[in-house]
C-alpha positions, 0 to 999 in steps of 0.5 A, spaced: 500 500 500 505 505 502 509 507 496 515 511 495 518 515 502 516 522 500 520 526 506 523 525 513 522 531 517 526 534 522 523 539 527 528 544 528 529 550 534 533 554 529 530 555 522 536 559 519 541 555 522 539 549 520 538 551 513 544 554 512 547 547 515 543 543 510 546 548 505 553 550 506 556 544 509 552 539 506 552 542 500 544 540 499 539 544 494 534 548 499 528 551 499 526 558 503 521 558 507 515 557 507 509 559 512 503 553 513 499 555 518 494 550 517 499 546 520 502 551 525 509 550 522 513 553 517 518 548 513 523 548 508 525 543 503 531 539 502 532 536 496 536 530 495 536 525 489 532 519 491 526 524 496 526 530 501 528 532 508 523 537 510 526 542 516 521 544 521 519 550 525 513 553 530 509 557 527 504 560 531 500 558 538 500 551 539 504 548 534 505 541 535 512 543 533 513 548 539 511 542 544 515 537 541 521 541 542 519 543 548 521 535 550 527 535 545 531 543 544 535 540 540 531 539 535 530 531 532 526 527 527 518 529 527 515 523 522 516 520 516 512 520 510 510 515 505 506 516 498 500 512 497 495 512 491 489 514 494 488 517 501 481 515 503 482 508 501 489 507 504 485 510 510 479 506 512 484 500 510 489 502 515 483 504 520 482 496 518 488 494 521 488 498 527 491 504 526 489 510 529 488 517 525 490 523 528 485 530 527 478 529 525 480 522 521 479 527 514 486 528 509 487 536 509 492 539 504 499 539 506 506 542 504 506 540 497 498 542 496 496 534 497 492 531 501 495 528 508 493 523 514 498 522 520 497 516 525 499 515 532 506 514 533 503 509 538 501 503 533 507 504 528 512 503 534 514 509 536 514 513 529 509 518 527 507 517 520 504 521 516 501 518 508 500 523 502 497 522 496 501 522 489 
């Protein structure tokens, strides 16, 4: 069902640092940042031959971002995201299995403009995993 690993993001304390890191000592192709609020983070993308590292960073009140460097100030891996063909198949089939959806259970458009799911770190042995349609 899961196809390509689309990105690994990684929440950040310091965007431009770590953009600048991803840049200039790693000598990736980065993107500027980019606000989304409806997910209460900005990100950045880095781009690599065979998928993507998404830096992320809190953008506003309650961002999950925020409360997850509040556990980790250094920064660390957030989640994982693999591609699926269709979302709402690829969901009532993991909600199946017994995978819990996070938010209301609807997909809601993410940073590359596709429709996106998370599920519970809880039930992918300790991962939070979030599906995007292709």
């Amino acid at each position: 069902m899961i196809g390509r690993l689309n990105h690994v993001a990684i929440a950040v304390p310091d965007l431009e640092a770590a953009s600048t890191t991803y840049r200039q000592m790693l000598g990736a192709k980065v993107s500027e940042p980019v606000p989304q609020p409806d997910h209460g983070v900005t990100t950045v993308f880095v781009e690599l031959p065979n998928t993507k590292i998404e830096l992320l960073h809190p953008l506003g009140e309650g961002s999950p971002i925020a409360k997850f460097l509040q556990r980790n100030p250094d920064g660390g891996m957030h989640h994982v995201c693999y591609e699926v063909d269709d979302i709402l198949q690829a969901r009532d089939r993991l909600k199946e299995e017994g995978a819990r959806v996070l938010g209301d259970g609807e997909p809601k458009i993410g940073a590359h403009g596709k429709p996106v799911l998370f599920l519970h770190p809880k039930d992918l042995h300790g991962t939070l995993v979030e599906i995007e349609q292709v």
